[in-house]
C-alpha positions in Angstrom: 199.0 281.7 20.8 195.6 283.5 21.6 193.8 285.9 19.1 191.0 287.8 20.2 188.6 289.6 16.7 191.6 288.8 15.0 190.1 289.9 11.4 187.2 292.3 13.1 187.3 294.9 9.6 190.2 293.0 7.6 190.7 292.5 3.4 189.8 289.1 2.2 193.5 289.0 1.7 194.5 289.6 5.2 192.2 286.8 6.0 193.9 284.4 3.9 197.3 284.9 5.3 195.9 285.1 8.6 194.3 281.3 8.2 197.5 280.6 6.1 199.3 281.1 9.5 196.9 279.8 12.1 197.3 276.6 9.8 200.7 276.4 9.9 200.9 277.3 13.5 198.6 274.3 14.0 200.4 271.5 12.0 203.7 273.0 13.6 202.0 271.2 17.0 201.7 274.8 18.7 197.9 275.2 19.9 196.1 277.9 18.9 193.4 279.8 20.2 190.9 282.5 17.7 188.5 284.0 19.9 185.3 285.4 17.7 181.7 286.1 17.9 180.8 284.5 14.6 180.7 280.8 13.8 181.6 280.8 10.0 185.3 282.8 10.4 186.1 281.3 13.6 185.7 277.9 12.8 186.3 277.8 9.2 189.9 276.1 9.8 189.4 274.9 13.5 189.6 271.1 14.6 187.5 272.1 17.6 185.0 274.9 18.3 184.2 275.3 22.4 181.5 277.7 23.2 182.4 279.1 26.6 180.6 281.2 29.2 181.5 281.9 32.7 184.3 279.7 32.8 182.4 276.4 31.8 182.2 274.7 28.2 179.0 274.5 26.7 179.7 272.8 23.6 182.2 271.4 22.6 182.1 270.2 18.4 182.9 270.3 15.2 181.6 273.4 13.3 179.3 271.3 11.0 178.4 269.6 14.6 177.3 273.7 15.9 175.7 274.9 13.0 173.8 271.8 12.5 172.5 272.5 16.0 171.2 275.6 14.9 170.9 275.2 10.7 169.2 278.5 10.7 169.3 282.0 9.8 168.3 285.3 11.4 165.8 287.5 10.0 164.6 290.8 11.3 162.0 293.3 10.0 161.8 296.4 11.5 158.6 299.2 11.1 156.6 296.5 9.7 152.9 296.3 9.7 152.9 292.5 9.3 152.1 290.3 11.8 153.7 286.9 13.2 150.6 284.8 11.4 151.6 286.3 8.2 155.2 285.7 8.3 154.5 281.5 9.5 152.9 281.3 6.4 156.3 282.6 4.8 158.0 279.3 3.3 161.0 278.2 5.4 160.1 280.2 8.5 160.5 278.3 11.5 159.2 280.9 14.1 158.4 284.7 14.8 159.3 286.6 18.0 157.4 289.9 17.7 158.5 293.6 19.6 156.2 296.1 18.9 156.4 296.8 15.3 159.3 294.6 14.8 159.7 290.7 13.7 162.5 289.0 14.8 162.5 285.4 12.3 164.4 282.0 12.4 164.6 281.0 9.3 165.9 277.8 7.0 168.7 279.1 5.2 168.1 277.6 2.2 165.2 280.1 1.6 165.6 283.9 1.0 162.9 284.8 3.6 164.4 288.5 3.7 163.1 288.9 0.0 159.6 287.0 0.8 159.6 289.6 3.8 160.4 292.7 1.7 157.6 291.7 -0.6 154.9 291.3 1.6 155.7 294.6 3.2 158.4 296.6 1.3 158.7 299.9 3.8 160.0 297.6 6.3 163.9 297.4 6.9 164.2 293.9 6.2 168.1 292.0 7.6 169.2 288.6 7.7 172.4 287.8 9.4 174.6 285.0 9.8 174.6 282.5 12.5 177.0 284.2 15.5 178.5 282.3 18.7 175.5 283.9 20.7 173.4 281.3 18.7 174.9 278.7 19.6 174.8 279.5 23.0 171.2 279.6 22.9 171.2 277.0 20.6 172.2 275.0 23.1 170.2 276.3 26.2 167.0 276.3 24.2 166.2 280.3 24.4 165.0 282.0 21.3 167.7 284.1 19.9 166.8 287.8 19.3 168.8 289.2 16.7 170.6 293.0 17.6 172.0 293.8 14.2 171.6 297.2 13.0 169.2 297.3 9.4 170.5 299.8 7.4 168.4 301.1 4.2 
């Protein structure tokens, strides 16, 4: 069975029972197949995560194996007047990829950068995102991940 954004926009109960049958499709010896962009849905129940482009497998792991590739967060700051020297000094930022008056941070995510980030310039639209598949792809290619989420007031 193959499910492409099976819970894109679903209840938290819907996702339950969704996992509730993947699981029981699984231990019922029939393969199953979830096809999503983020790391933490996808992989919450899988054995195996593959990370797939153009018909080759990049990774192939557990989920703590990926996201301990990556153990990071995304942080961006949009309209700020900060610069990428400031935001290094920011506990628990790892690096800064500035475009124009935008920051885009990796972060540890153990630390609430997006707070530290509001403070030190609080007109800026400050987001912080979770980890998606796209990471890991560049996780595992070395390339700096720029974030393309939408900051909303």
């Amino acid at each position: 069975m193959v499910r492409h954004e099976p819970l894109a926009g679903s209840s938290p109960g819907l996702r339950s029972a969704f996992w509730a049958d993947v699981t029981a499709d699984a231990q019922a010896g029939r393969p199953v197949v979830v096809v999503a962009r983020t790391v933490a849905p996808a992989t919450a129940e899988a054995q195996r995560t593959l990370v797939i482009r153009g018909g080759r497998v990049l990774a192939r792991a557990s989920r703590a194996e990926l996201l301990a590739r990556l153990d990071a967060q995304r942080v961006t700051a949009r309209g700020t007047t900060l610069r990428g020297a400031q935001v290094l000094a920011v506990p628990g930022v790892r690096s800064v990829c500035p475009a124009g008056r935008t920051l885009h941070v990796t972060a540890d995510p153990q630390v609430d950068v997006a707070a530290a980030l509001r403070a030190l310039d609080p007109h800026a639209q400050v987001c912080a995102r979770a980890l998606t598949l796209l990471d890991v792809f560049q996780g595992v290619y070395g390339q700096a991940a720029v974030p393309v989420e939408v900051c909303r007031g």
